[in-house]
C-alpha positions as CSV (number, residue, x, y, z in Angstrom):
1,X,2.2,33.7,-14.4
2,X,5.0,34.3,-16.8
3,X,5.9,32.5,-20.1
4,X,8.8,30.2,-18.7
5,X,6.6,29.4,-15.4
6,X,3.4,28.1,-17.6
7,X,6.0,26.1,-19.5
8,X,7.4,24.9,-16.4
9,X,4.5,23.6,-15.0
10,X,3.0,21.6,-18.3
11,X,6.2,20.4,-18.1
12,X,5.6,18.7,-14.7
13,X,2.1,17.3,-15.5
14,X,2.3,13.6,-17.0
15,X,-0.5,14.2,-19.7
16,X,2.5,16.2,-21.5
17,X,5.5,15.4,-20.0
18,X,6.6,13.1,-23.1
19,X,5.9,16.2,-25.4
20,X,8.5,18.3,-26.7
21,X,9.3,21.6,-25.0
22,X,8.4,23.3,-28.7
23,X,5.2,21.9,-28.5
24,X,4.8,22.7,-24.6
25,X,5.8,26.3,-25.7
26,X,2.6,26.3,-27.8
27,X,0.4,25.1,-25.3
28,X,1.7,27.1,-22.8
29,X,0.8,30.1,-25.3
30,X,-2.7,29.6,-25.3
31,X,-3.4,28.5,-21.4
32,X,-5.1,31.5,-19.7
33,X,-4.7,31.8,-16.2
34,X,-7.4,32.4,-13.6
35,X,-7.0,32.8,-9.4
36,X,-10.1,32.2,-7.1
37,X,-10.6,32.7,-3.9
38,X,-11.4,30.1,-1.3
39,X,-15.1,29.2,-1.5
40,X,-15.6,30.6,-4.9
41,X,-17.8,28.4,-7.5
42,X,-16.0,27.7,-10.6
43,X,-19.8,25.7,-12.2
44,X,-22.7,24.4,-11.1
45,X,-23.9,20.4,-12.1
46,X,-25.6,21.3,-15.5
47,X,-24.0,24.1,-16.3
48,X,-22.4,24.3,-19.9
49,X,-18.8,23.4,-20.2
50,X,-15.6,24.2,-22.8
51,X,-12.8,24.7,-20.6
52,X,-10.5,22.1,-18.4
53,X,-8.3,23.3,-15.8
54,X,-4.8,22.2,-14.2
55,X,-4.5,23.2,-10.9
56,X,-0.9,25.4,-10.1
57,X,-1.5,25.8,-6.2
58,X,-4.4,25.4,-3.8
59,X,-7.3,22.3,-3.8
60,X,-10.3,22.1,-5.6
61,X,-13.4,20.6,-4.6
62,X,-15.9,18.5,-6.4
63,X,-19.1,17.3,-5.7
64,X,-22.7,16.9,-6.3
65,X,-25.7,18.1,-4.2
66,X,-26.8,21.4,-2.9
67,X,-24.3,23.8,-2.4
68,X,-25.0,24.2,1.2
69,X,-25.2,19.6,1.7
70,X,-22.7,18.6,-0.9
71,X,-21.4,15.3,-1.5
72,X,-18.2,15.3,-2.1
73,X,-17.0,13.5,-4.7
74,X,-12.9,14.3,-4.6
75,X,-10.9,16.8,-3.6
76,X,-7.9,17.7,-6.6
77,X,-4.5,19.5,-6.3
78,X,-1.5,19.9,-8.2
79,X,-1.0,18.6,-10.6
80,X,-4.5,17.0,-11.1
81,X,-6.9,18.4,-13.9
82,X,-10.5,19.0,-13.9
83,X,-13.3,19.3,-16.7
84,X,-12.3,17.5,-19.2
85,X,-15.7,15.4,-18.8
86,X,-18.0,18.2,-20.0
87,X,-15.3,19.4,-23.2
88,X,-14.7,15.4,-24.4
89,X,-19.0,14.7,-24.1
90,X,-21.7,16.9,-24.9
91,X,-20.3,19.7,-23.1
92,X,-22.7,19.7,-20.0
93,X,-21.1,19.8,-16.0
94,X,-21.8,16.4,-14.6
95,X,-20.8,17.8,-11.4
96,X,-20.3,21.3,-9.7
97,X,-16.6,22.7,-8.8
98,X,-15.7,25.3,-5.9
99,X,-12.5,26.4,-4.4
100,X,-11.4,24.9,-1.5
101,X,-8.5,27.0,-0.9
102,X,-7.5,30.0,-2.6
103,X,-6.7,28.4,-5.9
104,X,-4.0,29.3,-9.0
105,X,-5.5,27.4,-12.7
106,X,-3.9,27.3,-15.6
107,X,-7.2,26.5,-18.3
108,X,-7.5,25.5,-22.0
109,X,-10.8,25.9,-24.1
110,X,-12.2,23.4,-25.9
111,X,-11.1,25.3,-29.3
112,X,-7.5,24.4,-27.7
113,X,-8.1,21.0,-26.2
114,X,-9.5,19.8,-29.4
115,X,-6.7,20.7,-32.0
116,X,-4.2,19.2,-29.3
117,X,-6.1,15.7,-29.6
118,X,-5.9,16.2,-33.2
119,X,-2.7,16.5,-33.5
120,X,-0.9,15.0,-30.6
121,X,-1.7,11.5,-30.0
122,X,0.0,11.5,-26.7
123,X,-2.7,14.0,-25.3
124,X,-5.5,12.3,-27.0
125,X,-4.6,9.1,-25.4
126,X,-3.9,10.6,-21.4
127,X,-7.3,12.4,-21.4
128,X,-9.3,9.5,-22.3
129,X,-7.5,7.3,-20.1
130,X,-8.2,9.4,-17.1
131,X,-11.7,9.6,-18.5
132,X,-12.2,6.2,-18.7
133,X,-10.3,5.6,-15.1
134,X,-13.0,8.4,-13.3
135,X,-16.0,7.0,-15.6
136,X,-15.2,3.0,-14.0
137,X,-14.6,4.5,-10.2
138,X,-17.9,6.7,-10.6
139,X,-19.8,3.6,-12.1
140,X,-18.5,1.7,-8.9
141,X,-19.8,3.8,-6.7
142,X,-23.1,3.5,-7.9
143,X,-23.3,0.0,-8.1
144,X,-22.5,-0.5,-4.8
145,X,-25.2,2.3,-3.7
146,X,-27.8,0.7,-5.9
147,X,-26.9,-3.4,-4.2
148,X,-27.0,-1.7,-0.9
149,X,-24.5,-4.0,0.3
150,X,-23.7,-4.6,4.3
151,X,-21.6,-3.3,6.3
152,X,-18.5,-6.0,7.3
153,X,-16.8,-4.0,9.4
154,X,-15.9,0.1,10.3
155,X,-12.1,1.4,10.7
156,X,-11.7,4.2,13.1
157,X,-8.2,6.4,12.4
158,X,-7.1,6.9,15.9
159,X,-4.4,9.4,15.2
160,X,-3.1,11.0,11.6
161,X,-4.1,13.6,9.4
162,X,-7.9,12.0,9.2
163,X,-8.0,11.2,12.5
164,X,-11.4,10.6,14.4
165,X,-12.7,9.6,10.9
166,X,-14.8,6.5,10.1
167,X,-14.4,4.0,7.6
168,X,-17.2,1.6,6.5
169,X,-15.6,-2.1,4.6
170,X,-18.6,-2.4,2.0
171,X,-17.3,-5.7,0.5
172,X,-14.8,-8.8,0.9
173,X,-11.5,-7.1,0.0
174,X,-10.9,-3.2,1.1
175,X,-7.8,-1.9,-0.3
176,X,-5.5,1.5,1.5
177,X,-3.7,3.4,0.6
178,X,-1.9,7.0,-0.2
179,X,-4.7,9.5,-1.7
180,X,-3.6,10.8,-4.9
181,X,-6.0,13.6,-3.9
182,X,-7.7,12.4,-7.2
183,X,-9.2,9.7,-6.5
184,X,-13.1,9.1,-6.7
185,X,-15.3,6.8,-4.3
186,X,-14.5,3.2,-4.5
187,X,-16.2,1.2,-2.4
188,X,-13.3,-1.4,-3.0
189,X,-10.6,1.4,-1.6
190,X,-9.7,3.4,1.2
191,X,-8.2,6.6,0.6
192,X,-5.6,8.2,3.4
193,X,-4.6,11.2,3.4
194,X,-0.8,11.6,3.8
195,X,1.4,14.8,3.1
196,X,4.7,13.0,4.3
197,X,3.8,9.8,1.8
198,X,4.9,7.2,4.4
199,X,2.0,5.4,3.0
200,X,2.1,3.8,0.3
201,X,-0.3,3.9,-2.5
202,X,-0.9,0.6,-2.3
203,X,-0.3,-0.3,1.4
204,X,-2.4,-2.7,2.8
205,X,-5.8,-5.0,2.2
206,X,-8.6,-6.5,4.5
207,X,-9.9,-9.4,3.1
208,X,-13.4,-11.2,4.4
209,X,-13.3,-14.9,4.2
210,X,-15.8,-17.7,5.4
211,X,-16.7,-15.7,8.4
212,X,-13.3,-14.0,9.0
213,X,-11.5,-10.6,8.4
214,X,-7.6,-10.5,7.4
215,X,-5.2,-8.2,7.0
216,X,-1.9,-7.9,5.0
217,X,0.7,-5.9,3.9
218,X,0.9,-5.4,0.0
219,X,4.8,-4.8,0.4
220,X,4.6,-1.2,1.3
221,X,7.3,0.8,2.1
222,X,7.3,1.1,5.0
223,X,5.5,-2.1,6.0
224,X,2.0,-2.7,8.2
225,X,2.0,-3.1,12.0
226,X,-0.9,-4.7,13.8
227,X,-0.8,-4.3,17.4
228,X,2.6,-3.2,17.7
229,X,4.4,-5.9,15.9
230,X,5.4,-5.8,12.1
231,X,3.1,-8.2,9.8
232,X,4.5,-10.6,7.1
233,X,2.0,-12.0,4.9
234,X,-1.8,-12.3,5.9
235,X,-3.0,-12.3,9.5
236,X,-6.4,-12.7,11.3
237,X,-7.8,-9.7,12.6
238,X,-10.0,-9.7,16.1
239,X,-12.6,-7.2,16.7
240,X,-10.8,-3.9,18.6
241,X,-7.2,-5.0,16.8
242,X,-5.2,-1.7,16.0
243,X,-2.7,-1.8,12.9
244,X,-0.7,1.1,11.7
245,X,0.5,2.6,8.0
246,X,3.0,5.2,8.4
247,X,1.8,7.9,11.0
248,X,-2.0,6.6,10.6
249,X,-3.3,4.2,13.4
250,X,-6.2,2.5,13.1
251,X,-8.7,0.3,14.6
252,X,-10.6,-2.1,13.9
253,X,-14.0,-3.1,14.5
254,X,-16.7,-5.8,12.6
255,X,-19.6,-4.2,12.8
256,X,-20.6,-0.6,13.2
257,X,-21.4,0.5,17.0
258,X,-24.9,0.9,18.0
């Protein structure tokens, strides 16, 4: 990558998007660049870390776990960022990183990242809040592993980009929504995958009450439909009801099949 296409991109990412493009210009000088090939670890859980990395082109996969029976924690592509755990802490992996896809990164050491928080409040107080934003979704995720909770209901996707997959409702209020493609396990959210973003990122909720399941729209774009008709406010879903978000169609079920 050339000078004025580093710059570029920085430019496009929001941690320094309110910078100036002098101060861009000197970050841009000291990002290296580094290409990987689909498949290709970038670090394993444990392994020492002083380097974050913004993603140019391709998808990134995180996750914990054997290498050959990972579980994934989220899947990242530009403009997301990655690493910034192990350079801001004690400088130890907390997870392990491979390609997904053939990958373009733009990186910063931690030599780099640390005189930038120095100076620049602006990039002090993006990476912690993304820090703090991953640290609560993570924490989460474990609390809801560690109550064990119930299943209330699965959601199958019956056609879109995720379709045939299944979707367990862990608690009383499930919210979905547009992936980011950053995002880490919620229990309390369901992620959908959407490249034409006729989802919303906030789309739609179920809600478990006294014995019964609803569903409403949160004023999406392009609105919620449950069994072919448009909703408007809440409605009581039956077991085998089918709504729709954009080009994803889904049904619903209370409990999982035997």
């Amino acid at each position: 990558m050339i000078a004025t296409e580093k710059h570029e991109y920085l430019k496009s990412c929001e941690l320094f998007a309110a910078l100036s493009d002098d101060v861009i210009e000197k970050i841009a000088s000291r990002c290296g660049v580094r290409e990987c090939p689909a498949g290709e670890l970038l670090f394993h859980e444990g392994d020492h870390g002083d380097t974050i990395f913004f993603i140019v082109t391709g998808k990134i996969e995180i996750y914990k776990g054997a290498d050959d029976a990972p579980t994934v924690i989220a899947v990242l592509e530009p403009p997301d960022f990655f690493g910034e755990m192990a350079v801001l802490s004690e400088g130890i992996r907390t997870t392990s990183c491979r390609a997904k896809t053939a990958v373009t990164m733009l990186f910063l050491k931690q030599k780099a990242i640390r005189l930038l928080i120095q100076t620049i409040p602006n990039v002090a107080f993006g990476l912690f809040k993304v820090l703090i934003h991953r640290l609560r979704q993570t924490n989460d995720y474990l609390i809801a592993l560690q109550e064990k909770e119930h299943v209330r209901a699965v959601l199958h996707v019956m056609t879109g980009p995720q379709q045939g997959k299944s979707i367990r409702m862990m608690r009383d209020r499930l919210e979905l929504g547009r992936s980011s493609g950053a995002d880490l396990p919620d229990p309390a959210r369901c992620n959908l995958e959407d490249p034409q973003h006729n989802i919303s990122r906030r789309h739609a909720e179920l809600t478990y009450k006294n014995g019964h399941f609803f569903l409403k729209d949160l004023e999406s774009s392009g609105g919620t439909v449950l069994n072919g008709e448009p909703i408007n406010g809440s409605v009581a879903l039956q077991n085998g009801d089918t709504f729709r978000l954009g080009g994803t169609t889904i049904r619903f079920n209370t409990a999982a099949p035997a």
